[in-house]
Steps between C-alpha positions, in 0.01 A plus 500: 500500500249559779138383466327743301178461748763594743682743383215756409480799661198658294363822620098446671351356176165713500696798522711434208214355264257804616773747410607341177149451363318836614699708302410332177108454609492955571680525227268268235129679728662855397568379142144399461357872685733690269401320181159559538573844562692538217224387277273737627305243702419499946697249657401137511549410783408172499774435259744695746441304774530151317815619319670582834399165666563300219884542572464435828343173496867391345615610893258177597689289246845642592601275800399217299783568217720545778414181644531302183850756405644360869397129411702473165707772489706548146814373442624142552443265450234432288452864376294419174249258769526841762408700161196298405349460809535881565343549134199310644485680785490816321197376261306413828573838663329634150220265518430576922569877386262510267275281673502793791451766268211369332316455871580865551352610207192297568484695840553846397333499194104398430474125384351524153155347486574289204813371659550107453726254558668481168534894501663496858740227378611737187552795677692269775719350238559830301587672854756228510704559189470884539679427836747257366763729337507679826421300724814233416733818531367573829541150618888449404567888619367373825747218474784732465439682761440258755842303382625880559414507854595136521880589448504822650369330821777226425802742393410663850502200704830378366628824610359456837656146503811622416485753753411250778763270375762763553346608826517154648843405322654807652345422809627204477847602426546734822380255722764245368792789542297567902562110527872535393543779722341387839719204542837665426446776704387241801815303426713781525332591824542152647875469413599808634265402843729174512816693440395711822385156709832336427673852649306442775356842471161383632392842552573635147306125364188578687459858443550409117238216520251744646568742203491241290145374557392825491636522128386140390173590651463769177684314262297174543168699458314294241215791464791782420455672243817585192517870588498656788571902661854613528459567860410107590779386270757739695357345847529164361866583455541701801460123684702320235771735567438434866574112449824625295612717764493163716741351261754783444489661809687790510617460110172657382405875484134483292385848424112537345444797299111483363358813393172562713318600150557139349393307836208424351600369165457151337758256512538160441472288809906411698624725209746624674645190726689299247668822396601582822612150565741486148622849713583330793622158327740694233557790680510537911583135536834517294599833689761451832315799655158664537360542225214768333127376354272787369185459374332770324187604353352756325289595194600635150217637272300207422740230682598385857861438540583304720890428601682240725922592524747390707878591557657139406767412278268576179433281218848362298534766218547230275149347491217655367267575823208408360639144392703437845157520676293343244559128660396614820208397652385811685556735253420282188120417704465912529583563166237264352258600779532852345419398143211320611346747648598827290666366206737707353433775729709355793832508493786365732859565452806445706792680520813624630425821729686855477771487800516141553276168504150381280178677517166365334229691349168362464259777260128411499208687438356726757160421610338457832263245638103585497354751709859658505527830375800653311824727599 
């Protein structure tokens, strides 16, 4: 449990204790005015005046029984010591109540001539136990509701807690999947660089190692942000595709299909790279020939759609896609990347493709960055 000196989150105090005891001070000056004009008799006004203040010179006492409420609040442990000391309390709010009340009254009203000191003290005492039914009321409803704003304040902070515990945990969680994914896709890079070097295709090796610092430049960006526009994650592939075309040569025929509407939409940061590379690795690379990689997207009502296919041998119609690709690296870091960011609103499924090989479809919702306006 939080401190409770911590945790509070009170409202401005004067504001609260002047508009919780003015109400009852109008309310008590226009009881006295309408009583005495009820019994046929012009308004004391005297009497009005010290009625009305009298309840608010409980507002002077007020942060004090908060005070004492926030230094033993109820409940364990101890409750019955918590209970007695608050008991106390509440007889010395009657006495300083009264005490206040009966220096009012000696200001408003004319000091009797034959006033003593024995007098004073009998009117002081009997002020006191006209006060104390009340006044002990007043004292433990103040007690309530300062525990009340004590737990509101903490039920709220536990739910901003929460909240920043799921922030940072999911913030956490991508940049452990970013982590996963940098390194494989440099090691995928590399090998392919040395398969090139060891052809002695020196050419081929350096344009790819110019493309490729070009990509690890973005990639390795520790200030990037999760999302990004649609349009910088389709020129991000444009020059991964340009490394690939290194690699395959003539074996690769990548078509990009983006709606210009959706070039401005959200997307996940190298959302699209690992599914073009499970394209190329399952797909063009097992083909003898050229072979076809499409990527497509466009919007449907309240989601972008997003698609990746290629004209490859196709997943085996025995497995279940989703379960032949859920080992993979690539598509496994995507698929959790998703979920952390829109939850069950993401979706990524692989499949076999109408007319030969495997298509993916990523669904997310449509939104655009700031300062962006929609389609």
């Amino acid at each position: 449990m939080p401190d409770r000196d911590h945790a509070r989150t009170l409202p401005p105090l004067w504001v609260l204790i002047l508009a919780a005891w003015l109400v009852p001070a109008l309310l008590s000056g226009f009881d006295t005015y309408m009583q005495n004009r009820l019994d046929g008799r012009p308004p004391e006004w005297r009497w009005v005046f010290f009625n009305s203040i009298d309840w608010l010179l409980y507002a002077v006492l007020t942060p004090i029984v908060f005070r004492a409420s926030r230094r033993w609040p109820m409940g364990r442990p101890h409750p019955a010591r918590k209970l007695a000391l608050h008991f106390a309390c509440a007889l010395g709010m009657c006495v300083a109540w009264a005490g206040l009340g009966t220096l009012l009254r000696l200001a408003i009203f004319p000091i009797p001539a034959d006033l003593t000191v024995s007098t004073f003290l009998r009117g002081f005492a009997g002020w006191i136990f006209t006060t104390l039914p009340f006044g002990v009321g007043v004292y433990f409803a103040l007690v309530g509701i300062e525990h009340s704003f004590f737990y509101l304040a903490q039920v709220r902070e536990r739910e901003t807690h929460a909240a920043r515990l799921a922030a940072q945990l999911s913030e956490a969680q991508l940049g452990a999947l970013r982590m996963q994914f940098n390194p494989h896709f440099l090691f995928n890079s590399l090998n392919a660089i040395t398969v090139l070097v060891r052809d002695r295709n020196t050419a081929a090796a350096s344009r790819m190692l110019e493309l490729l610092s070009d990509v690890l430049r973005e990639v390795l960006r520790s200030d990037a942000k999760h999302e990004t526009t649609l349009a910088a994650e389709v020129e991000f592939l444009e020059r991964y595709l340009a490394i690939e075309q290194v690699r395959f040569s003539d074996r690769l025929r990548p078509r990009i299909d983006v709606d210009p509407a959706v070039s401005k939409a959200s997307v996940p940061r190298f959302l699209l790279q690992p599914l073009v590379e499970n394209a190329l690795r399952h797909g063009i690379a097992r083909r003898a020939d050229a072979g076809m990689l499409h990527v497509g997207a466009r919007r449907e009502g309240s989601q972008l759609v997003l698609t990746v296919r290629d004209d490859g041998p196709g997943l085996p119609a025995a497995l279940d896609p989703r379960a032949a690709e859920a080992g993979g690296v690539g598509l496994a870091n995507t698929r959790a990347r998703l979920a952390a960011l829109y939850g069950d609103n993401a979706t990524l499924d692989v499949a076999n493709a109408e007319g030969g090989g495997a298509i993916a479809t990523v669904r997310l919702p449509y939104h655009e960055a700031k300062g962006h306006a929609g389609p």
